[in-house]
C-alpha positions in Angstrom: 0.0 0.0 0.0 1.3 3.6 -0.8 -1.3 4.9 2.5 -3.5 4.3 4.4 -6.0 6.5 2.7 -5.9 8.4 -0.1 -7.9 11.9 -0.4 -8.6 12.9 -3.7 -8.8 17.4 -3.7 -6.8 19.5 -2.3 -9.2 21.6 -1.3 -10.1 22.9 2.5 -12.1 20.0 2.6 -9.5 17.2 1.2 -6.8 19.3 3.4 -8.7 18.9 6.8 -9.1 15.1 5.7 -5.8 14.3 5.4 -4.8 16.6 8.4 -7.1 14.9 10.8 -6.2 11.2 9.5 -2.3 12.0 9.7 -3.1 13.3 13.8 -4.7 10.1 14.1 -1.4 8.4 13.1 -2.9 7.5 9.7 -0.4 7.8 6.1 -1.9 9.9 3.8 -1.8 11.1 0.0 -3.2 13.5 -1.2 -3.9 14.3 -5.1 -4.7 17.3 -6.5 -5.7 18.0 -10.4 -4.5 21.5 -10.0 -1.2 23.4 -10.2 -2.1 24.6 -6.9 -4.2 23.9 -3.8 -7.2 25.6 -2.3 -9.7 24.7 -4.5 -12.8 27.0 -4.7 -10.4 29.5 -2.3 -8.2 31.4 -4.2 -5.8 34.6 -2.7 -4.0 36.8 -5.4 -2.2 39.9 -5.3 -3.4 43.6 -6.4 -1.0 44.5 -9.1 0.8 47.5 -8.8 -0.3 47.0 -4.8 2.1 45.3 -2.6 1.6 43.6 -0.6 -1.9 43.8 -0.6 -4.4 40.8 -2.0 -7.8 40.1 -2.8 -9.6 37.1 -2.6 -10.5 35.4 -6.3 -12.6 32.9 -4.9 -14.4 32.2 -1.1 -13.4 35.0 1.4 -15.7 35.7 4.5 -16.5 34.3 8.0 -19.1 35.4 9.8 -21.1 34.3 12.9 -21.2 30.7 13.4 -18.7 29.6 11.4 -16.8 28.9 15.0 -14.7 25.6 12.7 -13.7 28.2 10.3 -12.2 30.7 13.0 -10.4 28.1 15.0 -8.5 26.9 11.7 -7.4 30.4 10.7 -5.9 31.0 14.5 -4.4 27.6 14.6 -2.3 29.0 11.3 -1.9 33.0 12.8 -4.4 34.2 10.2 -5.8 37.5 11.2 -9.7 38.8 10.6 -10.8 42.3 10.0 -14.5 43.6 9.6 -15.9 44.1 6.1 -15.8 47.6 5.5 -19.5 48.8 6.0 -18.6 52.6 6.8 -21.4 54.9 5.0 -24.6 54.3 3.0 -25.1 51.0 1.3 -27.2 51.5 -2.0 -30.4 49.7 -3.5 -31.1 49.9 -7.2 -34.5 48.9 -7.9 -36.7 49.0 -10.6 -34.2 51.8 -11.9 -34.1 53.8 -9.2 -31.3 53.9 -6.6 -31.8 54.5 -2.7 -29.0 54.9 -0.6 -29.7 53.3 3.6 -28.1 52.1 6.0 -29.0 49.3 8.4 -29.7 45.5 7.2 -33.3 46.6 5.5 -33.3 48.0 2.2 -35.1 51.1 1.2 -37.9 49.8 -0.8 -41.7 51.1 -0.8 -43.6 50.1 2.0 -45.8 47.5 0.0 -42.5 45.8 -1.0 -41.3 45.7 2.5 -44.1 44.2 3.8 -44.6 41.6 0.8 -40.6 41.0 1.7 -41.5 40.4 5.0 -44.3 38.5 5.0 -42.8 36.2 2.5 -39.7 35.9 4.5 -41.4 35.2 7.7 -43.0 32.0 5.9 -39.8 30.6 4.6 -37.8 31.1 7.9 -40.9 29.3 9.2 -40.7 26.2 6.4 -37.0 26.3 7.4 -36.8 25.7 11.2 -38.8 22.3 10.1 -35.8 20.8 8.1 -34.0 17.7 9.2 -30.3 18.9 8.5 -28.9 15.9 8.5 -31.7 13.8 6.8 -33.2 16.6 4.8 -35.8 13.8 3.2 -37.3 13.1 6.4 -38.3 16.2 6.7 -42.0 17.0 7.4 -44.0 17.3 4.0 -40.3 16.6 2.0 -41.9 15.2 -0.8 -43.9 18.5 -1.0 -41.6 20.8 -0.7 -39.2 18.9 -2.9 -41.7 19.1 -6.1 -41.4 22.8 -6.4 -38.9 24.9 -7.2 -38.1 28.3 -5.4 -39.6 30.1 -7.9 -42.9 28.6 -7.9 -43.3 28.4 -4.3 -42.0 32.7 -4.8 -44.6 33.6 -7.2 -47.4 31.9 -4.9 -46.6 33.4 -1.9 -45.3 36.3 -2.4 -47.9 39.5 -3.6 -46.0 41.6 -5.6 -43.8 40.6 -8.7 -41.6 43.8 -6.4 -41.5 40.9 -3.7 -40.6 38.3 -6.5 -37.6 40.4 -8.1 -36.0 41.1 -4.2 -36.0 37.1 -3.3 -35.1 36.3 -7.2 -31.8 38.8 -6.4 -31.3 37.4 -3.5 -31.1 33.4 -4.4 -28.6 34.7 -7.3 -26.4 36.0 -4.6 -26.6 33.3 -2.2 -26.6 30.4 -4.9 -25.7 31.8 -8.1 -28.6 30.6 -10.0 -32.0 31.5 -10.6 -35.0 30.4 -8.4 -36.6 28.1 -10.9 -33.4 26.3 -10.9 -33.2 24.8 -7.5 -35.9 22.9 -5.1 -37.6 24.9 -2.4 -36.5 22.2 -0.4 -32.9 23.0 -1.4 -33.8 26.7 -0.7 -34.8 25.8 2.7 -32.3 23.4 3.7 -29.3 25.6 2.9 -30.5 28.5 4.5 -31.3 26.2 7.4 -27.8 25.3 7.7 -26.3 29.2 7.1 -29.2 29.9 10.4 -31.4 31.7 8.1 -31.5 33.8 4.8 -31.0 36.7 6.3 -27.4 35.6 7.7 -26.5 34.6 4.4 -27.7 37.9 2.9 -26.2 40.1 5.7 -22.7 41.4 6.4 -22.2 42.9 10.3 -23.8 39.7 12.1 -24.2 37.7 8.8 -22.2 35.4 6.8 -19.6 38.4 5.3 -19.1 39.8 8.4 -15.4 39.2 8.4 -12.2 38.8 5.7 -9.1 37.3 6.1 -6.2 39.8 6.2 -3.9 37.8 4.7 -6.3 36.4 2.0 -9.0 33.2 2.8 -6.9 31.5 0.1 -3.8 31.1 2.3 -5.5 28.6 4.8 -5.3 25.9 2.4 -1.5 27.1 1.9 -0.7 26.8 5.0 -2.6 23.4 5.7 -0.5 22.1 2.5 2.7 23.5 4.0 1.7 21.2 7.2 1.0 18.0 5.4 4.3 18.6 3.2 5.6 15.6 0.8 2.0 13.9 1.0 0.5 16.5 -1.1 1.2 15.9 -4.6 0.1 18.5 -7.0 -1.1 18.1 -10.9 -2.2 14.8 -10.4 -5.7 14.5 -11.3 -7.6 11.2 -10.7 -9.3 9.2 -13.4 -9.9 6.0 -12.3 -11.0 4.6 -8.8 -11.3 0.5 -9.0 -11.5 -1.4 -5.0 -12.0 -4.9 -4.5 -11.8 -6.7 -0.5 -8.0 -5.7 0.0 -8.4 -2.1 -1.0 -8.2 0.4 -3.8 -6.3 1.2 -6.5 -6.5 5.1 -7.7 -5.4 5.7 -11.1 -4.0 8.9 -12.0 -1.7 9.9 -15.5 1.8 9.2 -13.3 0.8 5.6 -12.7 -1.5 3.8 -10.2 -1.6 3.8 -6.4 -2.7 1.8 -3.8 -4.7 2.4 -0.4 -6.9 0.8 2.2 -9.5 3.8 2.1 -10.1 6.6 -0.3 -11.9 10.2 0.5 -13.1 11.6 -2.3 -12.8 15.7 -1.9 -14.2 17.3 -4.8 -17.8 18.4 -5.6 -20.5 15.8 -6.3 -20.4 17.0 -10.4 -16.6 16.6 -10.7 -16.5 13.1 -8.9 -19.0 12.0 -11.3 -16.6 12.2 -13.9 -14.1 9.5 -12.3 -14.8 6.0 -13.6 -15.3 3.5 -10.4 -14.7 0.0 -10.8 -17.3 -2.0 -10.0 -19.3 1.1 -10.7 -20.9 2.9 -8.7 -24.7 2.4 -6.9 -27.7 4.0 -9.0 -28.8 6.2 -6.5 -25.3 7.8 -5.9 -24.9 8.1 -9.5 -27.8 9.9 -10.4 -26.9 11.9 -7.3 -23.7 13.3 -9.4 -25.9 14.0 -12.2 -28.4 16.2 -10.7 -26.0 18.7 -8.7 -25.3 21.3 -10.8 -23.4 24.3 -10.1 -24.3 27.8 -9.9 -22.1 30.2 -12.2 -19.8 33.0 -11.1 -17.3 35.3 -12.2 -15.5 37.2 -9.6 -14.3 40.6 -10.6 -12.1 43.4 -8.4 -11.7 47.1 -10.1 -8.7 48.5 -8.7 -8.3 51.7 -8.3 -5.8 54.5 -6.3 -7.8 55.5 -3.3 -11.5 54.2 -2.2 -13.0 57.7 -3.8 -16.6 56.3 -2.9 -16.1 56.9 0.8 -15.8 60.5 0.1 -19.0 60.9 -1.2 -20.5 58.5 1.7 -20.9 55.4 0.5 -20.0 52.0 1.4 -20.2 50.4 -2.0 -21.8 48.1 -1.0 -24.8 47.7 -3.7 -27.8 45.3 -4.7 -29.5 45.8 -7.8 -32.5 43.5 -9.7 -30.8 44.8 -13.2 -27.4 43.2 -13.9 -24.7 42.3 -15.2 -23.2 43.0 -11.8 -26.0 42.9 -9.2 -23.9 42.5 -6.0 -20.7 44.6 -4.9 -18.5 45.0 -2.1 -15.6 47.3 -1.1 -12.4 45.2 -0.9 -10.0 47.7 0.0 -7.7 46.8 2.5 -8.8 48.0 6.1 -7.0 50.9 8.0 -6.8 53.7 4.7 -3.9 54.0 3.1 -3.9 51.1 0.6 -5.8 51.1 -3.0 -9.5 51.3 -3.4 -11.2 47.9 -4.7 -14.3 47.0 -5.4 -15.3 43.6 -5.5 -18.2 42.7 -8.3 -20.3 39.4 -8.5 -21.6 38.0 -12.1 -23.8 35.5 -11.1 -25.6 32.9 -12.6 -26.7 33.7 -16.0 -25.2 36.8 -16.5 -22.2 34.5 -15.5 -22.6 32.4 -18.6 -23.8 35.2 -21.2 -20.3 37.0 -20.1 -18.1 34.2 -20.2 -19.1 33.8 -24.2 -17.5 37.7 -25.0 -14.1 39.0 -25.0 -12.7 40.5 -21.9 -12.5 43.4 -22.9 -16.3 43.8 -23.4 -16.6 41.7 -20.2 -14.3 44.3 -18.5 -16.4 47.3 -19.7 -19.8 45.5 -18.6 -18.5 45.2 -15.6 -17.4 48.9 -14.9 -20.2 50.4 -16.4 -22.6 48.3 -13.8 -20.3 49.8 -11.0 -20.5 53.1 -12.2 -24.4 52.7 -11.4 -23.3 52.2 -8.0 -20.5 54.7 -7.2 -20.3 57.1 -9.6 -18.2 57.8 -13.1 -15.0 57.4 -11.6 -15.6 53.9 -11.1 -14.9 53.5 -15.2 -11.2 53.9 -14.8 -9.3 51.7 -12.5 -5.9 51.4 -12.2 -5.8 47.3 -12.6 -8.6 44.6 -13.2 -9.2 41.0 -12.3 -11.5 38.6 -12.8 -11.9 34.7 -12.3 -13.8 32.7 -14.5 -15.0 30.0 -11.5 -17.3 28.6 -14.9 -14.7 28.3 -16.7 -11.9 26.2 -14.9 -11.7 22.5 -15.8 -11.2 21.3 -12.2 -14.2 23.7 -10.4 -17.1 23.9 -13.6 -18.5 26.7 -11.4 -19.3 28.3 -7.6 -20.2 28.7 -5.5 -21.4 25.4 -5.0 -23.5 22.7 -6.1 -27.7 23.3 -5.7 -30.5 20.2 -6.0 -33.3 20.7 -8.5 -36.7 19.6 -7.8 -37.1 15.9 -6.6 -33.2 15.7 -6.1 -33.2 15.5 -2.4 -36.3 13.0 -1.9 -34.9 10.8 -4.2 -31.0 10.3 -4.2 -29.9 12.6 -1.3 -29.4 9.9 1.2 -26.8 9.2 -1.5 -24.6 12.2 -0.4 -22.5 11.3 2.8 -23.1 7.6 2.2 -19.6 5.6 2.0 -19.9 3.2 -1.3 -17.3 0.6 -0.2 -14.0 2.0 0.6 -14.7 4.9 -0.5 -16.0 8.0 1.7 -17.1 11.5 0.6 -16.4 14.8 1.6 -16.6 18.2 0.7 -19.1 21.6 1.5 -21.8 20.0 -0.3 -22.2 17.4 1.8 -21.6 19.1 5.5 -25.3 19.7 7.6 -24.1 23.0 9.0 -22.6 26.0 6.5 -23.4 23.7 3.4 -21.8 25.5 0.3 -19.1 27.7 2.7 -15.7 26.9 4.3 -16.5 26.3 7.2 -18.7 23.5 5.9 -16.1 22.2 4.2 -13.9 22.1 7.2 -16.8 20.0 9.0 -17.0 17.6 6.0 -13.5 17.1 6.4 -13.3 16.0 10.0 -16.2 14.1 9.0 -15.1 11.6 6.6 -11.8 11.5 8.2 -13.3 9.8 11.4 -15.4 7.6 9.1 -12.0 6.5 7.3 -10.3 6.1 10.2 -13.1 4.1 12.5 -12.9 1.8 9.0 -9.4 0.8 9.2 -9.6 0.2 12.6 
């Protein structure tokens, strides 16, 4: 045997794995497609800004997330408040409203239809099983519908519709109509409510990582050292009553256990010998991602602040319908603001140059901010959609009939083989610090096993 187990990802998820199994006294590989680890986290610097960085891919902590804090001070990572100083801004139905506080301002008919509609699906919500969410009272119900339908039922006002549609595009990347009210419910369920995944000071972005989310998974790499092996991608997994063979473009290697680490779409695509059970197949064919592109405009000073704004902005018209300030904290450093293209915007934008991309972008956060925000100094963007090993963020969502049908599927070992990864945690589903919990998770399961 070359280990004990073998944890295909290097992702938070696969990292925690292997970290837990190696202080159990178990030997551990761990393959990653990738040139780099981190998976859906991703820290990169600001050109023209050292030494300050942004995060390309996952990048708050908020309230809750206790798995996610203790992991960042086991490595010495500090945390700093998302910048909220000054007026956040609305843009709705064309017309932009500056406020401050967690509730929009929106007429008072919307407001109410927002939170009478909200009050029934935190209601639905506090009824979900987390960890069996097809046990859960009226499942098969709830898991016939999607989002969408159960929106344009219950809420009054297609005012109402358009606030929950923008929301579920920023919490899941996709539209409503593409995901299961039980989905909806469960998720939120696990993120506390929709409000803390909506919500910044006492929500899920309540916090960044100074030093970049992105460098946990560098720092958990640096720990495991040699048993991390980069550019390795995984094609075949075969297992038989001595163990498992895992075949990767290098050669084949042997284990007693293996924890697969990566979403449920991308371990769909590795061939299992004998194959895999029906239900856990179909389970890799019906979790789709949602789309994102992740954009930062950089620019010399945060000019927005001036004018009293804390840029951070919701709009029902796109491309960009959700931005940030991602300047560094204390003044002093660059401006950056930090723009979402979710879902399909996502997809349309992905098909044009970047240069057109680029100027969508700008000319969304120019809505937002002001004029000045067409001319940054530097420009990124990350394409989650298009990167062979990823196939999109943030995460994966269930359509209609999903969960009633294969979701016991999820967690399930098949064999030797165990699963992990955000999509399959109970608490902070689709978030680090659910991958973290998936993590420790399969790693007790692989290690009880060998025992």
């Amino acid at each position: 045997m070359d280990a004990d187990v073998i944890v295909v990802g290097a992702g938070v998820a696969g990292l925690v794995t292997a970290d837990r199994l190696v202080a159990r006294g178990r030997s551990v590989l761990v393959l990653e497609a990738r040139e780099r680890v981190g998976g859906r986290t991703l820290t990169a610097d600001v050109p023209g800004f050292p030494p300050y960085v942004v995060d390309q891919g996952g990048q708050w902590v908020g309230p809750g997330q206790e798995l996610l804090y203790t992991e960042l001070a086991r490595f010495g990572l500090a945390t700093q408040p998302q910048s909220t100083g000054g007026s956040a801004l609305v843009v709705f139905r064309g017309k932009a409203r500056r406020y401050t506080g967690r509730i929009p301002k929106l007429d008072p008919l919307t407001l109410l239809d927002v939170g009478q509609t909200q009050f029934r699906f935190d209601r639905l919500a506090r009824t979900v099983d987390l960890a069996r969410p097809w046990r859960t009272p009226r499942a098969t119900d709830l898991d016939s519908q999607t989002f969408e339908t159960w929106l344009r039922r219950t809420c009054f006002t297609e005012r109402g519709r358009d606030f929950f549609r923008t929301a579920c595009e920023a919490v899941f990347a996709t539209v409503p109509a593409n995901l299961s009210l039980l989905h909806a419910l469960f998720y939120c369920a696990s993120g506390t409510s929709l409000e803390t995944l909506i919500s910044t000071v006492g929500g899920a972005q309540q916090d960044r990582v100074v030093e970049g989310l992105g460098t946990l998974a560098v720092r958990l790499a640096a720990h495991l050292g040699g048993r991390v092996r980069l550019d390795t991608p995984v094609r075949a997994i075969t297992q038989d009553e001595t163990g498992v063979r895992v075949q990767t473009p290098t050669g084949e290697l042997r284990a007693r256990r293996v924890v697969v680490a990566v979403p449920p779409t991308l371990a769909g695509r590795i061939a299992y010998t004998p194959a895999l059970p029906a239900r856990r197949d179909q389970l890799t064919q019906r979790t789709p991602h949602g789309g994102i592109i992740k954009c930062h405009a950089v620019y010399d000073t945060p000019f927005w602040r001036a004018d009293g704004l804390s840029a951070e902005a919701a709009s029902d018209q796109g491309p960009v319908k959700v931005a940030f300030d991602a300047s560094p904290a204390g003044g002093g450093g660059p401006g950056i603001l930090l723009a979402f293209l979710d879902g399909p915007e996502s997809l349309r934008l992905g098909e044009v140059s970047a240069e057109q991309r680029r100027a969508e972008v700008l000319r969304s956060l120019s809505r937002f901010v002001g004029p000045r925000a067409l001319e940054p100094v530097a420009f990124l963007e990350r394409d989650w959609n298009a990167e062979e090993w990823t196939r999109g963020c943030y995460g994966a969502h269930l359509p209609p009939g999903a969960w009633t049908q294969v979701g016991a599927a999820l967690r399930e070992p098949v064999g030797r083989i165990h699963w992990a990864g955000t999509e399959t945690a109970e608490r902070w589903c689709g978030y680090v610090d659910g991958a973290i919990a998936s993590g420790e998770r399969a790693a007790a399961e692989a290690h009880t096993a060998l025992s």
